[in-house]
C-alpha positions in Angstrom: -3.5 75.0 -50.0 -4.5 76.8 -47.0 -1.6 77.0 -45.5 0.2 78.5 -49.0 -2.5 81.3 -49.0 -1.8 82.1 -45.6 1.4 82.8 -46.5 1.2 85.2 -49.4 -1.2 86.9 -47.2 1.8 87.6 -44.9 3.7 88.4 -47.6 1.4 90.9 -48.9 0.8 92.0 -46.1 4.4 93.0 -45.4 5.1 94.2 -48.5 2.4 96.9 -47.9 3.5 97.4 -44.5 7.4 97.8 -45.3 7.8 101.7 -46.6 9.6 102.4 -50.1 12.9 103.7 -50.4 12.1 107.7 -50.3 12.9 108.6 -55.0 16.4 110.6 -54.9 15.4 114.5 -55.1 17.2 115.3 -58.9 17.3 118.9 -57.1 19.1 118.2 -54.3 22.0 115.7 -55.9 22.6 118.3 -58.6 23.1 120.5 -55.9 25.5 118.6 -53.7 27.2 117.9 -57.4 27.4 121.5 -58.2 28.5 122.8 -54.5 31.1 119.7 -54.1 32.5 120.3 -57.7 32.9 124.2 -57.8 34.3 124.1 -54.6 36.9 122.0 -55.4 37.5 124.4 -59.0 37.7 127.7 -57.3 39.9 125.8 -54.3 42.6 125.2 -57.2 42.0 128.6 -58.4 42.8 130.3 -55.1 45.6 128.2 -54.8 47.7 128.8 -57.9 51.5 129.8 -57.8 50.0 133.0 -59.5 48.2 133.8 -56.3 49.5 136.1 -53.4 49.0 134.4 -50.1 46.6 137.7 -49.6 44.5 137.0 -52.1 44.1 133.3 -51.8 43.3 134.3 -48.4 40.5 136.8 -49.4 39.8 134.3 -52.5 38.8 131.6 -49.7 36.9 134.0 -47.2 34.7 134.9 -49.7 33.9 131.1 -51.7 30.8 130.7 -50.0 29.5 133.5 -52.1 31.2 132.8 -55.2 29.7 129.1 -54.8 26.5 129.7 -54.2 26.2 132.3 -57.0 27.5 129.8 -60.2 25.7 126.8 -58.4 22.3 128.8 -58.5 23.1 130.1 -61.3 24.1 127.1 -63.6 20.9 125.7 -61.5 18.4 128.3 -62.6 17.7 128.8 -58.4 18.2 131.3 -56.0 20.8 131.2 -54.0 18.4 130.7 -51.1 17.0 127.8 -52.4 20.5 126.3 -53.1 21.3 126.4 -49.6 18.4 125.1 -48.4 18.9 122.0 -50.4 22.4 121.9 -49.3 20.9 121.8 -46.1 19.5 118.7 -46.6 22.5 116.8 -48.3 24.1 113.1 -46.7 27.1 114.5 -44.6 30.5 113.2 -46.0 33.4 114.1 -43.2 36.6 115.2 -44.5 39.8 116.4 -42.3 42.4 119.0 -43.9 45.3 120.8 -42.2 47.3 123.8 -42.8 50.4 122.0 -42.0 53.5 123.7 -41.6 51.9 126.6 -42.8 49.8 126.8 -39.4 52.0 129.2 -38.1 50.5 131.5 -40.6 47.1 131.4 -38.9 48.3 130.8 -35.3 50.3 133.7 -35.3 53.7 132.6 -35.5 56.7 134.5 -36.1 56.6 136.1 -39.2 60.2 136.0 -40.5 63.1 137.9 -38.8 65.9 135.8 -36.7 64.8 133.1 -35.2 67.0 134.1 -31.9 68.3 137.3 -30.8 71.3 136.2 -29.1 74.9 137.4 -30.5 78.0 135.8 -30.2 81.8 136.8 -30.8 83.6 134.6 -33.5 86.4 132.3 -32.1 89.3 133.5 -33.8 91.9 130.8 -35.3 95.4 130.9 -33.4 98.0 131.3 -36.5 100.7 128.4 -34.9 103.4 130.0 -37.2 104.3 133.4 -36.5 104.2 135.4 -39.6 107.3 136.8 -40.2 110.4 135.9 -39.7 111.1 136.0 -36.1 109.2 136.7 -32.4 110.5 140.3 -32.6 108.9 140.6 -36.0 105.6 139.4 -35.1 102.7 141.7 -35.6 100.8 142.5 -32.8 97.3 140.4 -32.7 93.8 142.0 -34.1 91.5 143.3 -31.8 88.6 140.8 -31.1 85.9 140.7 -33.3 82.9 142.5 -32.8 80.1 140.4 -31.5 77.6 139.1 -34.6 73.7 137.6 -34.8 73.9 134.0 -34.1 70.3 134.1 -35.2 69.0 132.5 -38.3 66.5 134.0 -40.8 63.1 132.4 -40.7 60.8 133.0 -44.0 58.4 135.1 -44.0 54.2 134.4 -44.8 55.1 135.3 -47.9 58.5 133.4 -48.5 56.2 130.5 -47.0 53.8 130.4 -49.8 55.8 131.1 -52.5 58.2 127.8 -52.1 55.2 125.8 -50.9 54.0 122.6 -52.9 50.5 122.8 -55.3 49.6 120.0 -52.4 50.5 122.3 -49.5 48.9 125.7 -51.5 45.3 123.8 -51.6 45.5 122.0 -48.2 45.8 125.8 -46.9 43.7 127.3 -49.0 40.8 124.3 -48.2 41.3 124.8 -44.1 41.0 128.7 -44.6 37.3 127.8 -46.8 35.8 125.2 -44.6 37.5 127.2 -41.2 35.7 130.5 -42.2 32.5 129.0 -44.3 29.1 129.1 -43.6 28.2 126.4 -45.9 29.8 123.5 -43.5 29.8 121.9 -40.1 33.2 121.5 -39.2 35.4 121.4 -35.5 39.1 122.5 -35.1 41.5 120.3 -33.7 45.3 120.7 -33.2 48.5 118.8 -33.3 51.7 118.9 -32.2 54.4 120.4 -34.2 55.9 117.5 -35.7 59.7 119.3 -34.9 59.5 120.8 -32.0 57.3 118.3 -30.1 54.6 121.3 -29.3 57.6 123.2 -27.8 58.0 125.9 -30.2 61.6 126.2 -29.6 64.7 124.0 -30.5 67.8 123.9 -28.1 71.4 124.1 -30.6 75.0 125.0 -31.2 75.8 127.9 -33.1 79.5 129.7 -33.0 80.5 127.2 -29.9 77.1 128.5 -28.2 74.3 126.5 -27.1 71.3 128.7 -27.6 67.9 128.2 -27.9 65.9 129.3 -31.1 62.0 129.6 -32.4 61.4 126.2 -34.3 61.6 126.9 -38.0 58.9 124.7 -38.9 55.8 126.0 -36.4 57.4 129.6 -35.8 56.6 129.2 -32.2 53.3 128.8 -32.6 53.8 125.0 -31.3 51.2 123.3 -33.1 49.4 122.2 -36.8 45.7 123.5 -37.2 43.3 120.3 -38.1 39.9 121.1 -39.8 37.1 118.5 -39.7 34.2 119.2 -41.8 31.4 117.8 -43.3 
């Protein structure tokens, strides 16, 4: 009997020494709700096939503001206190890349040839003289003059506009958390999956080897990775 008391003593004991779960702020999830939700909506939004690259650009510079505005407002808060219970929220990590539109942000080339090299055209012998004998013959053409061997690369604009809905909101979500306030977050790169992080490709073109800017990375050589939380 003794012995059985002791024990729920313990146990009592325990129990009142063993802290309670902190109660969920209401405040603070419906924050974390709103901020995680509306970013996601106005993401979609700047990344429509309706949008210019320029203003999906401008669109995601400026969500921050544009979040925290609906969020307090749907909220009946300021936007001050939003924030500060944003500040308080359980961090969720989430990487996003620009992809092959990197080159866009690097600094890559921004359409034109992607070499600068010009070649003359090889001109095909005719075997079989064209009239009817040698004394007939016309005399040859002159040599061609020499051409671009180059290649067109697109431009930021011609990028975005035959880019996926996928490869629109990747972008448009590394431009938000790259520029925002509102996040933690650390750039990381990665080799251009073409090139190998050379930013050039070595090829044939008009019986030439040349070498010409990588139409994948624009000579920028690499993918920009955001991690943010």
């Amino acid at each position: 009997m003794i012995g059985w008391m002791a024990g729920a003593v313990v146990v009592a004991v325990l129990q009142e020494a063993t802290p309670k779960p902190a109660e969920p702020d209401p405040f603070l999830q419906k924050v974390c709700d709103g901020i995680r939700s509306r970013t996601s909506s106005l993401i979609e939004k700047a990344a429509s096939s309706k949008t210019t690259l320029e203003d999906a650009l401008a669109q995601a510079d400026k969500l921050d503001d544009a979040i925290l505005q609906e969020v307090s407002r749907r909220l009946g808060a300021t936007p001050e206190q939003v924030r500060e219970a944003w500040t308080k929220r359980e961090r969720k990590s989430k990487k996003v890349s620009f992809g092959n539109g990197s080159w866009v942000v690097l600094g890559g080339q921004d359409g034109g040839l992607d070499s600068s090299v010009k070649g003359t055209p090889q001109p095909v012998e005719n075997l079989i003289p064209p009239g009817p004998s040698i004394l007939t013959r016309q005399k040859p053409p002159p040599p061609p003059e020499p051409v671009p061997l180059g290649k067109a690369l697109k431009t930021k604009s011609e990028w975005w506009s035959a880019a996926s809905p996928g490869e629109r909101s990747a972008f448009v979500e590394s431009e938000f958390a790259r520029k925002s306030a509102l996040v933690e977050k650390k750039e990381e790169t990665k080799k251009c999956s073409t090139c190998s992080g050379k930013g050039t490709l070595n090829t044939n073109r008009g019986g030439m080897g040349l070498t010409v800017v990588c139409g994948r990375c624009h000579g920028s050589k690499e993918d920009l990775v955001i991690v943010y939380e």
